[in-house]
C-alpha positions in Angstrom: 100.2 -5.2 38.5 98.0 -5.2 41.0 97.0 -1.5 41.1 96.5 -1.7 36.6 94.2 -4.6 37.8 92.3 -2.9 40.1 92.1 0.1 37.3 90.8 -2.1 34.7 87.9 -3.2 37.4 87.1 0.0 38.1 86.7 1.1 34.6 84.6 -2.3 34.0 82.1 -1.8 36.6 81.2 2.0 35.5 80.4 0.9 31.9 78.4 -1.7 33.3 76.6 0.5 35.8 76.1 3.0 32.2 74.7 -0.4 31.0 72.2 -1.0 33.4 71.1 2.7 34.4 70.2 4.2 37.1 67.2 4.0 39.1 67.0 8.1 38.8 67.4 7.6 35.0 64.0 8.3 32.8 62.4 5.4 31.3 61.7 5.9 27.6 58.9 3.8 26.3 58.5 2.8 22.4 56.3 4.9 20.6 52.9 3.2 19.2 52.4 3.9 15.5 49.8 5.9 14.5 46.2 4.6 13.9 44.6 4.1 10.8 41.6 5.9 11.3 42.7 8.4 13.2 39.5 8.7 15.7 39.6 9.2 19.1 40.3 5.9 20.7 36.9 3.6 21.9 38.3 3.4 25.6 38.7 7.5 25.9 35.4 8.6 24.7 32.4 6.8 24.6 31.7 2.9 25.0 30.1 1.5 22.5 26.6 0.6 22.0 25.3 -2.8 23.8 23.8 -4.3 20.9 25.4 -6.4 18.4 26.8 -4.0 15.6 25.9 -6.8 12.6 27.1 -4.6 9.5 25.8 -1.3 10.5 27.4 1.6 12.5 26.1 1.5 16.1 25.8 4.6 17.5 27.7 5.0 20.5 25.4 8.0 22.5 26.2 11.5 20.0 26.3 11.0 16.5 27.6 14.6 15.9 28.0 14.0 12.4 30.6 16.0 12.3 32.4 15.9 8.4 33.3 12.5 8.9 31.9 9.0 8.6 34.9 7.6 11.4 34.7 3.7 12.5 37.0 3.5 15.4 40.0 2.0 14.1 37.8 -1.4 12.1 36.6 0.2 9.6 39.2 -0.5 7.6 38.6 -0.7 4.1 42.0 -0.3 2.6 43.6 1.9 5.0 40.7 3.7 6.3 37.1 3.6 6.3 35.8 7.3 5.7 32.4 8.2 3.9 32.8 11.1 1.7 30.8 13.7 2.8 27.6 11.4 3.5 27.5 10.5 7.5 29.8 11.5 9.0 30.1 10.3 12.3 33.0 12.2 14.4 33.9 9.6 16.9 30.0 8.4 17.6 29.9 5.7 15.2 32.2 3.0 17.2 32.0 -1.0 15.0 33.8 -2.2 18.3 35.3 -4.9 15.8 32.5 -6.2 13.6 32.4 -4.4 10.9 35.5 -5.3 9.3 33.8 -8.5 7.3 31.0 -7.3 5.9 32.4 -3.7 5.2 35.5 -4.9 3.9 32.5 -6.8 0.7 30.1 -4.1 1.0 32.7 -1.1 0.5 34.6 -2.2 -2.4 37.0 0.1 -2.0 34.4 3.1 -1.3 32.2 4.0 1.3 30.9 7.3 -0.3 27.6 5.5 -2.5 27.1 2.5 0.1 27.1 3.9 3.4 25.2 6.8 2.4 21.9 4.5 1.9 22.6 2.3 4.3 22.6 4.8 6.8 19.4 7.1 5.5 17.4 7.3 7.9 19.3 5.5 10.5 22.4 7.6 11.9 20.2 10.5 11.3 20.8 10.8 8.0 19.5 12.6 4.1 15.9 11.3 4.1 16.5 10.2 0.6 15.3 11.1 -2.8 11.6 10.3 -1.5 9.0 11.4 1.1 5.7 9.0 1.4 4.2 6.0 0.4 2.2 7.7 -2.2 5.2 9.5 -3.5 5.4 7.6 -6.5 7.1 10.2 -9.2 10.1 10.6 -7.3 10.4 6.4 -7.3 9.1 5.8 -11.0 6.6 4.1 -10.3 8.1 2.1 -7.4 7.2 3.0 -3.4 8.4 4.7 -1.2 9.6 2.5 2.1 12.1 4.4 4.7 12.8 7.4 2.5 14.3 5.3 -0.3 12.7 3.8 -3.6 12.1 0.5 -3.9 10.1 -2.1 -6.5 6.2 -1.5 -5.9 4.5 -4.6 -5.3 1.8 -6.1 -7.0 -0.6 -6.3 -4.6 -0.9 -3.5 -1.6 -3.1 -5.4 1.5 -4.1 -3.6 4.4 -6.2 -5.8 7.3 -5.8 -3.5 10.2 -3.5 -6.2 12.3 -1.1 -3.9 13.6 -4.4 -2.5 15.8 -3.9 1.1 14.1 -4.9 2.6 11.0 -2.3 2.6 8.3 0.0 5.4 7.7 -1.7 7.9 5.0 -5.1 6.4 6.3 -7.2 9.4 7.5 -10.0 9.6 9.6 -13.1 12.4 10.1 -16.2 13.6 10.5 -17.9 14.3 13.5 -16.0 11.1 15.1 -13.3 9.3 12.9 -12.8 5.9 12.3 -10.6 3.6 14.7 -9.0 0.3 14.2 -11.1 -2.3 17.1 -10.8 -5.9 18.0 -14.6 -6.2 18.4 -15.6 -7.5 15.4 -13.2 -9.0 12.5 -13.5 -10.9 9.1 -9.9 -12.2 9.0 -7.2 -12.0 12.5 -8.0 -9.7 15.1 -8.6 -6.6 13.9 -11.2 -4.6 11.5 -12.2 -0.9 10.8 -15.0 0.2 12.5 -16.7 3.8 12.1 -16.8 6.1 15.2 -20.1 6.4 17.5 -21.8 8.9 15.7 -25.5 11.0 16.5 -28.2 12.0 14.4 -27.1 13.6 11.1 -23.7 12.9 11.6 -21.1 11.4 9.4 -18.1 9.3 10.2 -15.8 9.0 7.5 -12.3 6.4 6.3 -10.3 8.3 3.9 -7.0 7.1 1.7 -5.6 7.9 -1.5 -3.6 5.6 -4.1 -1.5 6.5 -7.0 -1.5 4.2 -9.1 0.4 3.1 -12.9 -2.4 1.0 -14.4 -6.2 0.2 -13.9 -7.2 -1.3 -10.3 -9.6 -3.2 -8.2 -10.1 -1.9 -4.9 -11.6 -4.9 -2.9 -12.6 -4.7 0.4 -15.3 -7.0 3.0 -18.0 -4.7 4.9 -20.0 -5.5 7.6 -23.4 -3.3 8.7 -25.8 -3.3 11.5 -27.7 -0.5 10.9 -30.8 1.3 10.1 -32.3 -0.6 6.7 -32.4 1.9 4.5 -31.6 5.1 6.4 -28.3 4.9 8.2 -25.8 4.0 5.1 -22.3 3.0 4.6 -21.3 4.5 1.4 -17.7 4.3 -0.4 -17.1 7.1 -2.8 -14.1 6.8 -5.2 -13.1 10.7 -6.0 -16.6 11.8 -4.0 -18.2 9.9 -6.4 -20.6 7.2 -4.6 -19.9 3.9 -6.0 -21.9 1.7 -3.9 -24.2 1.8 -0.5 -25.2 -0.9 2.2 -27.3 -1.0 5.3 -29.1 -3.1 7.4 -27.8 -6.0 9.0 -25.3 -7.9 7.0 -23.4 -10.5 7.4 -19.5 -10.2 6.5 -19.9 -9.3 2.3 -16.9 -8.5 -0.5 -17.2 -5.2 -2.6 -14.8 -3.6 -4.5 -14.4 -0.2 -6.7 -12.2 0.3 -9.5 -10.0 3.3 -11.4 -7.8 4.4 -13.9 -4.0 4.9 -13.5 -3.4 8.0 -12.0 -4.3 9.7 -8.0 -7.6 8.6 -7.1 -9.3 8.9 -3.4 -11.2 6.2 -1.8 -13.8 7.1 1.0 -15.6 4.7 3.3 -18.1 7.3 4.9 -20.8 6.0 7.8 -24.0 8.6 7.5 -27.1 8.1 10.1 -29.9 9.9 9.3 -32.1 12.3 11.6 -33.7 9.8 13.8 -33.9 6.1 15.0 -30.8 3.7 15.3 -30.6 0.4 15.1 -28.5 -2.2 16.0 -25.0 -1.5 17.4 -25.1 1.4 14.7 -21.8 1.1 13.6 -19.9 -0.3 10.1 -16.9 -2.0 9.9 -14.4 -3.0 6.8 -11.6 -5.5 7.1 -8.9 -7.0 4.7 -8.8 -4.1 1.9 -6.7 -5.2 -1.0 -5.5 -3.1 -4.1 -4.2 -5.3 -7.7 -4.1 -4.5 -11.0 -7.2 -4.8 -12.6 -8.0 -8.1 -15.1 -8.3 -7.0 -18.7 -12.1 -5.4 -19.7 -14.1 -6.4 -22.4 -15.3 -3.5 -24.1 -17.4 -3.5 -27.7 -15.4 -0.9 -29.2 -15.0 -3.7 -32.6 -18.9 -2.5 -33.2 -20.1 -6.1 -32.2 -21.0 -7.9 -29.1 -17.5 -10.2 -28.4 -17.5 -14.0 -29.1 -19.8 -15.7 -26.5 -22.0 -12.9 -25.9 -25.5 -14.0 -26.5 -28.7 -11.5 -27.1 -32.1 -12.7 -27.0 -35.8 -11.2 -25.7 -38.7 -9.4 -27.7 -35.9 -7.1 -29.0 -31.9 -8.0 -28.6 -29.0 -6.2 -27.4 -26.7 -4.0 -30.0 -23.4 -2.2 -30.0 -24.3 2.1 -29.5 -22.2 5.2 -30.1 -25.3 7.4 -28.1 -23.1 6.3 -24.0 -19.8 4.7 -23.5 -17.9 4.5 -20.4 -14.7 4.1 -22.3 -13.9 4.6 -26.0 -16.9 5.4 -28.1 -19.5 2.5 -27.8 -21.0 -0.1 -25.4 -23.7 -2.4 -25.3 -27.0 -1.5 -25.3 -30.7 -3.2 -24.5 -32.9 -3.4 -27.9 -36.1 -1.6 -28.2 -38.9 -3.0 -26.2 -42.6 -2.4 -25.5 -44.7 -2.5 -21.3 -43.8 -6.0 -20.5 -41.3 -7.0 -22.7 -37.6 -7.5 -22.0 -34.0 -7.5 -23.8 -31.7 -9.9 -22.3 -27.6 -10.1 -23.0 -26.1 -13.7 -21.4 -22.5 -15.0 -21.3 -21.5 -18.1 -19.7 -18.3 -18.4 -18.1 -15.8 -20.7 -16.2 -13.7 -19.8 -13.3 -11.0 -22.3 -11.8 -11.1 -20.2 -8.8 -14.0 -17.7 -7.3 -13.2 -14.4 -8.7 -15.1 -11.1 -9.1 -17.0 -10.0 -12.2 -17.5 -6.4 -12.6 -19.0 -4.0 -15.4 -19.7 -0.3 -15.8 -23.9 0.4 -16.4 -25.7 3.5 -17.1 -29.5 3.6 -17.1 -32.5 6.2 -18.7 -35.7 4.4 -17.3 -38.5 4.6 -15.5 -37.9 4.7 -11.6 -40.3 5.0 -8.4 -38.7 5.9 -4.9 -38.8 2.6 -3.6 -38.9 0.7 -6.5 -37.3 -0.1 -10.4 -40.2 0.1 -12.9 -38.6 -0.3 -15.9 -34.9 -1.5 -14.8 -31.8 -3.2 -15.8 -30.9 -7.0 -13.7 -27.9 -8.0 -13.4 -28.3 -12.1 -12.5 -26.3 -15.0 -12.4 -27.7 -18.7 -12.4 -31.2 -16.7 -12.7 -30.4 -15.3 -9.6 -31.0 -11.7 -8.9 -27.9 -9.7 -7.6 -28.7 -6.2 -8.4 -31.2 -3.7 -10.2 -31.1 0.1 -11.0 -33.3 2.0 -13.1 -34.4 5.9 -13.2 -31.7 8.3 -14.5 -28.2 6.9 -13.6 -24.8 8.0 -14.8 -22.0 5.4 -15.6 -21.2 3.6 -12.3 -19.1 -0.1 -11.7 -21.2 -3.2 -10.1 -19.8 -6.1 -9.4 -21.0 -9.3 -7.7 -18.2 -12.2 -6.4 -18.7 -16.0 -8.6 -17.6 -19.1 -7.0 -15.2 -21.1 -9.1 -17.4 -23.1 -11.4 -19.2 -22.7 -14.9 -21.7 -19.6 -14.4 -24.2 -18.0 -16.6 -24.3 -14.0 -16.4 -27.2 -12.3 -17.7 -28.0 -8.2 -17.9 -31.3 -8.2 -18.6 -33.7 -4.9 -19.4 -37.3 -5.3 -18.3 -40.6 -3.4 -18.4 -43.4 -3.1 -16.8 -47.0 -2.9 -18.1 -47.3 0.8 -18.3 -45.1 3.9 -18.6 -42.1 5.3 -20.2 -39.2 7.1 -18.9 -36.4 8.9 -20.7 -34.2 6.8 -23.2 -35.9 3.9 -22.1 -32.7 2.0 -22.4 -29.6 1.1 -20.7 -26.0 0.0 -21.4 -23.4 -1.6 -20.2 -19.6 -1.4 -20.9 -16.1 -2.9 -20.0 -17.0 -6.0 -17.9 -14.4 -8.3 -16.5 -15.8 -11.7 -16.4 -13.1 -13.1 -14.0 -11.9 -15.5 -16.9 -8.8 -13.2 -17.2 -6.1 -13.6 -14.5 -5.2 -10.0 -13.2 -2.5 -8.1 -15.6 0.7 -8.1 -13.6 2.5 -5.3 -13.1 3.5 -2.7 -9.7 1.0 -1.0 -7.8 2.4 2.2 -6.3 -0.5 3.7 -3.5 -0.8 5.1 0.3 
């Protein structure tokens, strides 16, 4: 009995030894399952990014792009997290836990659309279906912002605060334009012309695409030779208006059709004799959609047009700046005038504009026979001689305003036609048409 006990011991202990195993025996650790998005794990390649990854891959140092778009194991959108075929990040893109909220909204089940804009331009990306600012047929009319289309705005302001010239601005001449904190009419910051010599030119060139009619408006400021050393701004090389002198902070504007046009601030001295700090500055440049024209293309002046003088104003098919007619000054004799008036309200200051064209007499310092533009019976502009179709326009106060074009001889001499017109004027009555505005 004793010896079948001590058997039975025996054999107990070995199977418990078996049990325990010995210390010589290998230990075999469970085996993790696989992971979902099969990347190289965050903590045996590359740490991620610093920053706060807020919804949008964070680039951990390479972005190889290598096939796949790979969030390291958070990603998750259903199983896995992989942008088909749009950017593909091979292990770089690391969402060290963050992403798995928003992406799991955003995805909806698919990366391949989403991630693919999200990341143009930022992961190193397609540029997109667009290239510029001013590429406005790829967009439809929209803009171009980050190599994406988006909605155009209405209104497109430029004031020269971020202390450098816009993108698509472009400078020239003998020295170009530069964006200064001398001298400003709104902020910090204006557009000044470069230090130019004798017979030199500095020039401010951009160019807009735009869907509809626009106003261009834009302050100036000169201190310059009167008369000889000139700020000009040409709309398609075409001058459309010229200052000098020294002038206090003044709104302009230009205008044009849908379609690519070119606007031009250009500085010119002349051969001698400078004045001032010679130099020109612009500030607070605005493009909107032009407000509606009146135009006379019914054959008759509009409804609260009034004509009066030795002879009055008509509606004539001979000039017209649009469409086939404008307005016209009557036939008068040496020191005799035709005057056109329309009064008008404005809740708020506004611009009034028109298109004029002139066959007159004209001295080299002087109108002789001319057209005058006034308002209250004051005098804002005259031009006379032999003058193709060109756009004035004068800013009105808010208030009830009286607007008269008035053609006046002198007592001797004839010139040309002996006439001028005037065609599509925007009174400022009209609120600007809304609409997008696609430009540089």
């Amino acid at each position: 009995m004793v010896r079948r006990s001590r058997v039975w011991s025996a054999l107990l202990c070995v199977f418990a030894a078996c049990a325990r195993g010995s210390a010589d025996d290998p230990v075999i650790r469970p085996v993790p399952p696989p992971r979902a998005d099969a990347g190289p794990r965050p903590d045996a390649m590359v740490p991620p990014d610093a920053g706060t990854d807020a919804g949008m891959p964070v680039d951990a140092g390479g972005d190889s792009d290598a096939g796949m778009d790979v969030d390291a194991g958070v990603d998750v959108d259903a199983a896995m997290d992989v942008d088909a075929g749009a950017d593909v990040d091979a292990g770089a893109d690391v969402d060290a836990g963050l992403d798995a909220g928003l992406d799991g909204g955003l995805d909806a089940g698919s990366d391949a659309g989403t991630d693919a804009g999200i990341d143009a331009g930022t992961d190193g990306g397609p540029p997109g279906p667009c290239t510029g600012l001013a590429d406005c047929a790829a967009c439809a009319g929209g803009v171009c912002v980050a190599g994406a289309c988006a909605s155009a705005p209405e209104t497109l302001t430029y004031d020269f605060e971020s202390g450098a010239l816009p993108a698509g601005w472009v400078a020239g001449g003998a020295t170009g334009w530069l964006v200064t904190n001398g001298r400003a009419r709104g902020g910090a910051f204006s557009a000044r012309s470069g230090a130019i010599g004798d017979s030199q030119t500095s020039t401010l060139a951009v160019t807009f695409t735009v869907s509809q009619p626009v106003t261009v408006a834009f302050w100036l400021n000169t201190v310059t030779e009167t008369g000889s050393d000139e700020l000009d701004v040409l709309v398609d090389g075409v001058v459309a208006g010229t200052w000098s002198g020294t002038t206090a902070w003044t709104q302009a504007s230009v205008g044009f059709a849908a379609g690519m046009h070119t606007v031009t601030w250009r500085y010119t001295k002349d051969a001698s004799v400078a004045s001032g700090s010679d130099r020109v500055w612009i500030d607070d440049v605005t493009v909107r959609a032009a407000p509606p024209a009146l135009g006379f293309e019914d054959g008759a002046l509009p409804p609260g047009f009034t004509t009066s003088g030795t002879a009055v104003w008509f509606v004539d098919t001979a000039r017209a700046h649009t469409g086939t007619r404008a307005a016209a000054s009557g036939d008068v004799g040496n020191s005799q005038q035709s005057s056109l008036t329309r009064t008008i309200t404005l809740t708020a200051a506004s611009e009034v504009s028109f298109w004029y064209a002139t066959s007159s007499e004209s001295g080299i310092f002087s109108v002789y026979d001319g057209l005058q533009f006034r308002v209250d019976g004051a005098l804002v502009g005259e031009w006379g001689g032999e003058v193709a179709w060109t756009r004035a326009s004068a800013a009105v106060a808010a208030g009830t305003h009286t607007l008269e074009w008035r053609f006046e001889k002198d007592g001797s001499i004839s010139a040309g036609a002996d006439r001028v017109w005037i065609d599509d004027v925007v009174t400022g009555e009209e609120p600007p048409l809304g609409g997008p505005v696609c430009g540089g």
